[in-house]
FITOR-934981 format. One line per 2 residues: number of its first residue (from 1); their letters; for each residue y, z, x of N, C-alpha, C. Coordinates in Angstrom, 1 decimal, decimal comma. Atoms other than C-alpha are relative to their C-alpha. Example, Ala and Ser with C-alpha at 12.3 -4.5 7.8 and 13.67 -1.06 7.14 Angstrom:
! FITOR-934981
1	AS	-1,2/0,0/0,9/-4,5/7,8/12,3/1,2/0,0/0,9 ~ -1,1/0,0/-0,9/-1,1/7,1/13,7/1,1/0,8/-0,8 $
END
This chain:
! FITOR-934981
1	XX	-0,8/-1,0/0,6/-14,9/-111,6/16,8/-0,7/1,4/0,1 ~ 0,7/-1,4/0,2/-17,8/-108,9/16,6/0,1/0,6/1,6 $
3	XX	-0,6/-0,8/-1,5/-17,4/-108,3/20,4/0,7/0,2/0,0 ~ -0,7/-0,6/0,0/-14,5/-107,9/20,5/0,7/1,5/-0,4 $
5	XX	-0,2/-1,6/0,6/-14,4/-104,9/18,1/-1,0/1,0/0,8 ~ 0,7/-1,0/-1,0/-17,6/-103,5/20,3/0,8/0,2/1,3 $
7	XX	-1,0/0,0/-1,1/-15,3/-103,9/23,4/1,0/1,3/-0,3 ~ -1,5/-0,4/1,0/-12,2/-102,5/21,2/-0,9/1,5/0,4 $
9	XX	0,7/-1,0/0,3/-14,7/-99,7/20,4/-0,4/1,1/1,4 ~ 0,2/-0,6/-0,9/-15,9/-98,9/23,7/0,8/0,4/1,2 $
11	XX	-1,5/-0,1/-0,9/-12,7/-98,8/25,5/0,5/1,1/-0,6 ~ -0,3/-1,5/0,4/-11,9/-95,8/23,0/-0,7/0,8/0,3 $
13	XX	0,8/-1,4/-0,5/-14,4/-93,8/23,7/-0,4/0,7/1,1 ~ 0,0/-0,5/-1,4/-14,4/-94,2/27,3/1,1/0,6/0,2 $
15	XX	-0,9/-1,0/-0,3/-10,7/-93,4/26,9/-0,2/1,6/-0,9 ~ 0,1/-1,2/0,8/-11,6/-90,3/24,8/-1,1/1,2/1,5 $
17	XX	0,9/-0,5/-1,1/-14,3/-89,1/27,5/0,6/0,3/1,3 ~ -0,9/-0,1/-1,3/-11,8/-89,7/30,4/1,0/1,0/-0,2 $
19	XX	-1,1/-1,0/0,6/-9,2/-87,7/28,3/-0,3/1,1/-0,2 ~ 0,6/-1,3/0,1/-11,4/-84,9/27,7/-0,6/0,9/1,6 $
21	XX	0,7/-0,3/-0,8/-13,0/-84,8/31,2/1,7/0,5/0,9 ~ -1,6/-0,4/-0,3/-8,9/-84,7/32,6/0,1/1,7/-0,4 $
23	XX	-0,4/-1,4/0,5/-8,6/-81,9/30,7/-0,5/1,1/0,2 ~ 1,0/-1,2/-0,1/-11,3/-79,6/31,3/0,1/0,2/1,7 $
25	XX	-0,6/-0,5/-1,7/-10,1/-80,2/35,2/0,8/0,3/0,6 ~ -0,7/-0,7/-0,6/-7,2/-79,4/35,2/0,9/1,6/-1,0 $
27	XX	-0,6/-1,2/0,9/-6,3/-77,0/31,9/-1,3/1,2/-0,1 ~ 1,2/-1,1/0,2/-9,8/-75,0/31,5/-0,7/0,5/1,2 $
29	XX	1,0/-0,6/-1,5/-11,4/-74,7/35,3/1,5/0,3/0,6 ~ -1,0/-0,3/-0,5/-9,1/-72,9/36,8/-0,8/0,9/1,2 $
31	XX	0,5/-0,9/-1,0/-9,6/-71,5/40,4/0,3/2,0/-0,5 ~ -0,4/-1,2/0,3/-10,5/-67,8/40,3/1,0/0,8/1,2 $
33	XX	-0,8/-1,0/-0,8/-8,4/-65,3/42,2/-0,5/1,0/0,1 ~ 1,1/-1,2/-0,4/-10,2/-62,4/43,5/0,9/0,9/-0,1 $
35	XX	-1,3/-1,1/0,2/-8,2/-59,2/42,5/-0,9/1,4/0,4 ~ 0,4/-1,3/0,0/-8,9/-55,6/43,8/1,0/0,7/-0,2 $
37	XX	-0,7/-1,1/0,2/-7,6/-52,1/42,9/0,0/0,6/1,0 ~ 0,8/-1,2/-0,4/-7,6/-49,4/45,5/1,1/0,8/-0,4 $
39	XX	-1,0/-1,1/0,3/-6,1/-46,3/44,7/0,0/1,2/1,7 ~ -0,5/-0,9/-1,4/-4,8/-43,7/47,6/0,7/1,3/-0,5 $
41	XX	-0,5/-1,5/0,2/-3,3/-39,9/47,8/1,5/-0,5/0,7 ~ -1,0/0,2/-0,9/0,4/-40,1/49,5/0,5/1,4/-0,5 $
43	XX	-0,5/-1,6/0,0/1,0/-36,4/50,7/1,4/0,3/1,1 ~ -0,7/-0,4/-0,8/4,0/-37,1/52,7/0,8/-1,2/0,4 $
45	XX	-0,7/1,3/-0,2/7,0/-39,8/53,3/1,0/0,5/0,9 ~ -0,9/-0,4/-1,3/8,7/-39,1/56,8/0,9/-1,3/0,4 $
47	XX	-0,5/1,1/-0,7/11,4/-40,6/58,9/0,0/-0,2/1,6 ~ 0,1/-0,5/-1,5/10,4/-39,0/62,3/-1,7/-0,3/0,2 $
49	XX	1,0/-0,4/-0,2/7,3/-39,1/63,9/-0,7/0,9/0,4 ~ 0,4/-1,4/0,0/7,0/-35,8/64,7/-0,6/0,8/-1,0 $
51	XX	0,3/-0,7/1,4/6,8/-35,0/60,9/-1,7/-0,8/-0,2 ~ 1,3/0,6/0,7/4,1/-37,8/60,3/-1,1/0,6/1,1 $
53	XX	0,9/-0,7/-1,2/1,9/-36,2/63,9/-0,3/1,4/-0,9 ~ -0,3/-1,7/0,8/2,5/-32,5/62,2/-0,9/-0,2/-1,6 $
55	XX	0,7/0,1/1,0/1,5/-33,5/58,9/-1,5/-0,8/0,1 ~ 1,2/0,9/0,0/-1,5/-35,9/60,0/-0,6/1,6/0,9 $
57	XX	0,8/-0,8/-1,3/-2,8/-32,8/62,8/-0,5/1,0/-1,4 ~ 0,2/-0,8/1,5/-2,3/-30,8/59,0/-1,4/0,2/-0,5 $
59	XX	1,3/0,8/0,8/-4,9/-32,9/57,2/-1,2/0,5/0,7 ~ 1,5/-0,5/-1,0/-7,1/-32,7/60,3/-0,6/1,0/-0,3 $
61	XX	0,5/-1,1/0,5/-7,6/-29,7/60,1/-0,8/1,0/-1,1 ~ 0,2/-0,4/1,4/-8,0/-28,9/56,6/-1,4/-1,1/0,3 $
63	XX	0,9/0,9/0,6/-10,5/-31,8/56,7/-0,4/-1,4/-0,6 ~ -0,1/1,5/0,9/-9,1/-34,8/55,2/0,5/-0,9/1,6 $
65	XX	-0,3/1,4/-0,9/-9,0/-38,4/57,1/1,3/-0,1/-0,6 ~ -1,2/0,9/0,9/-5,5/-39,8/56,9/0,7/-0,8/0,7 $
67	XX	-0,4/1,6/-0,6/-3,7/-43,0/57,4/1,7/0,0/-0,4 ~ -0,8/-0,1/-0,3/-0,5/-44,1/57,6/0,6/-1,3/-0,5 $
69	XX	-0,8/1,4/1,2/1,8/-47,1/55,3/1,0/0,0/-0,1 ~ -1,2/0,5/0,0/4,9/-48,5/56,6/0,6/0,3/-1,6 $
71	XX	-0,9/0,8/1,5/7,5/-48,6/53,5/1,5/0,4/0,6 ~ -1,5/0,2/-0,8/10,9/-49,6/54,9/0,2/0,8/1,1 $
73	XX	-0,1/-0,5/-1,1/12,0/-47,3/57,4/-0,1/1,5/-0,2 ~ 0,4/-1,9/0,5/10,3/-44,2/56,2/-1,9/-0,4/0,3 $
75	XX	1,0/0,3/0,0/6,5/-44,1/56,7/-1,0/1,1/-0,9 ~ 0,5/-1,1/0,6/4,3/-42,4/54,2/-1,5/0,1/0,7 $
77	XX	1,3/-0,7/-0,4/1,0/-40,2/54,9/-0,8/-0,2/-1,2 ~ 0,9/0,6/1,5/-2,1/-41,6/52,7/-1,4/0,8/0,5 $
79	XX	1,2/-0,4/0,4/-5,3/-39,8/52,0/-0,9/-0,6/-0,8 ~ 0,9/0,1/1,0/-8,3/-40,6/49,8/0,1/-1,7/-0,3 $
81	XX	0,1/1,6/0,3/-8,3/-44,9/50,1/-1,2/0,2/-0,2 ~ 1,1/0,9/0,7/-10,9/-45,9/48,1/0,0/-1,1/-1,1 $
83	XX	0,1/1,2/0,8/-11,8/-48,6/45,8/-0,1/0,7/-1,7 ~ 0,6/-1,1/0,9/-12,9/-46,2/43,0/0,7/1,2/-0,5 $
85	XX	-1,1/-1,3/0,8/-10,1/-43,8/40,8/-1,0/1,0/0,0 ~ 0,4/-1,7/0,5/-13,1/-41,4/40,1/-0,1/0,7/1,6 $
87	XX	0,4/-0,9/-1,2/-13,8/-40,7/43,6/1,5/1,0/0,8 ~ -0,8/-1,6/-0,3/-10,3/-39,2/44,2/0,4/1,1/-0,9 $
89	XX	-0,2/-1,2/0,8/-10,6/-36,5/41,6/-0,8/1,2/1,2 ~ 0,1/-1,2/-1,0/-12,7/-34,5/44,3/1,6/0,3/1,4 $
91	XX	-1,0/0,2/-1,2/-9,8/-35,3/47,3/1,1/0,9/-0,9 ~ -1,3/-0,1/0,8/-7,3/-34,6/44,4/-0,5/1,8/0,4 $
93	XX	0,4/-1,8/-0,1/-9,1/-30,6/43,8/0,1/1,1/1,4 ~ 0,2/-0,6/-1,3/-9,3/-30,0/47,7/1,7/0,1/0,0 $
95	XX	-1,4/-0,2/-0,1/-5,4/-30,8/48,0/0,3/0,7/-0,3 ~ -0,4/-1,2/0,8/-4,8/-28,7/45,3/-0,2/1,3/0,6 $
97	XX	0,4/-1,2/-1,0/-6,8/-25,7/47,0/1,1/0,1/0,9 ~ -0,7/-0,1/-1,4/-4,9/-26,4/50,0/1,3/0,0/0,1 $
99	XX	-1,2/0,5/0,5/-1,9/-26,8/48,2/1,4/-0,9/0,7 ~ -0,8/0,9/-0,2/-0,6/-30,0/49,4/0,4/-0,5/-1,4 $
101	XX	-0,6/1,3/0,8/2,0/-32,2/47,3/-0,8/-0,6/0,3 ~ 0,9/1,4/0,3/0,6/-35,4/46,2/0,8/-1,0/-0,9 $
103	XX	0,0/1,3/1,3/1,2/-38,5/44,3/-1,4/-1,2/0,5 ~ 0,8/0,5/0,0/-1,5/-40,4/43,4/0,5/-1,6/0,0 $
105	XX	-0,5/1,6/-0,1/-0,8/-44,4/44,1/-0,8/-1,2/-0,4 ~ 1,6/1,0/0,5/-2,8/-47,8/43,0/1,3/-1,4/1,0 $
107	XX	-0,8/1,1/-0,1/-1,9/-51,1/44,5/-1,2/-1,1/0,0 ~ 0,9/1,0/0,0/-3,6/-54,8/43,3/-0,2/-0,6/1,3 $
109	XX	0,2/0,9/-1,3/-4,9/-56,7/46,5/-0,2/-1,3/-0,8 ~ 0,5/1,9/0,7/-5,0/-60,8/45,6/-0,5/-0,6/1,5 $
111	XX	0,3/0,8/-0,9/-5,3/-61,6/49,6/-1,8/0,2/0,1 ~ 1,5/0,1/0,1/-8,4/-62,8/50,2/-0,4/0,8/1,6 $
113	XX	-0,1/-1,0/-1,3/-8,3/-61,3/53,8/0,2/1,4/0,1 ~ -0,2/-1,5/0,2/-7,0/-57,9/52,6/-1,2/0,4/-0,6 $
115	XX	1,1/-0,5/0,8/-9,9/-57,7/50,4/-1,5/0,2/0,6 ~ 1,3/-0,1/-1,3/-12,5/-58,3/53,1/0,2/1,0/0,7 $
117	XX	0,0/-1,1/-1,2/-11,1/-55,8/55,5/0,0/1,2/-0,9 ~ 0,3/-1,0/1,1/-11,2/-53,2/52,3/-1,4/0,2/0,1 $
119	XX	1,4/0,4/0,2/-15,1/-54,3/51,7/-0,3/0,6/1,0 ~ 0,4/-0,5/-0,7/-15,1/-53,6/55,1/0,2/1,5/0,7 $
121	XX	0,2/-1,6/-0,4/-14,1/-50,2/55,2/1,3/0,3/1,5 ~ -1,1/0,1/-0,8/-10,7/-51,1/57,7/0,8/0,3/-0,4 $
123	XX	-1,3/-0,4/1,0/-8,5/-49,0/56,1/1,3/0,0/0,7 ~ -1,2/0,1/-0,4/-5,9/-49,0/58,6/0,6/-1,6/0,0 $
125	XX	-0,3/1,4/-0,2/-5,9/-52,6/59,1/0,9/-0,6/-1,2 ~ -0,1/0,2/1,0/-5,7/-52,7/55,2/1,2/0,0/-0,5 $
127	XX	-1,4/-0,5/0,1/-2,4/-50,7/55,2/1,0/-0,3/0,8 ~ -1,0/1,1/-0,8/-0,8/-52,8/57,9/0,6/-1,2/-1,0 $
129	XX	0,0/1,2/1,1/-1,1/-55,6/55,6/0,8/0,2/-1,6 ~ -0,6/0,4/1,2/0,2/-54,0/52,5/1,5/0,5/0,0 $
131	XX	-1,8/-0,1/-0,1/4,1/-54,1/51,7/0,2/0,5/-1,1 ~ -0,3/-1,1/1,2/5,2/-51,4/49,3/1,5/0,2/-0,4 $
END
């Protein structure tokens, strides 16, 4: 009879141990998800591409790099991608001077491939990829 209850006994605790170990794998470890911010300038939303040449030849000139972000069948003009909100406060002041429109933009990255070609500084590649 006293085995039995050490049996009894250890049969709970292993289920207690198994019950806890369940749990910690699949309610508390949770894969992470790599999330980035970048933020961007958009000085221009055309439906020609004469406007978007004209306004990119613009930029040139003045100084600023600029890229270019499908959204439906309009294509906007983007300035100032970076990873870092403070760093377009200067981009923001130059515009200003120069007095281009602006809107300032943010969009989360979750792909893990979008986030590498960011890292890497592929900004066009980056804006192929995102769908606005």
């Amino acid at each position: 009879m006293r085995q039995r209850r050490w049996i009894i006994c250890i049969a709970v605790c292993v289920s207690f141990i198994c019950s806890f170990i369940y749990y910690c794998l699949f309610t508390m470890i949770q894969p992470k998800v790599e999330e980035m911010t970048i933020y961007m300038i958009q000085v221009g939303l055309y439906e020609k591409s004469n406007s978007i040449d004209k306004m990119r030849q613009s930029l040139k000139e003045d100084g600023f790099t600029s890229y270019t972000l499908k959204n439906g069948d309009k294509t906007a003009v983007i300035v100032g991608l970076t990873q870092e909100k403070e760093e377009l406060i200067t981009i923001l002041e130059q515009l200003k001077d120069k007095s281009y429109s602006y809107v300032e933009k943010s969009v989360t990255l979750q792909d893990e491939e979008v986030i590498s070609l960011m890292k890497q500084e592929a900004y066009e590649k980056v804006l192929e990829r995102i769908e606005t």
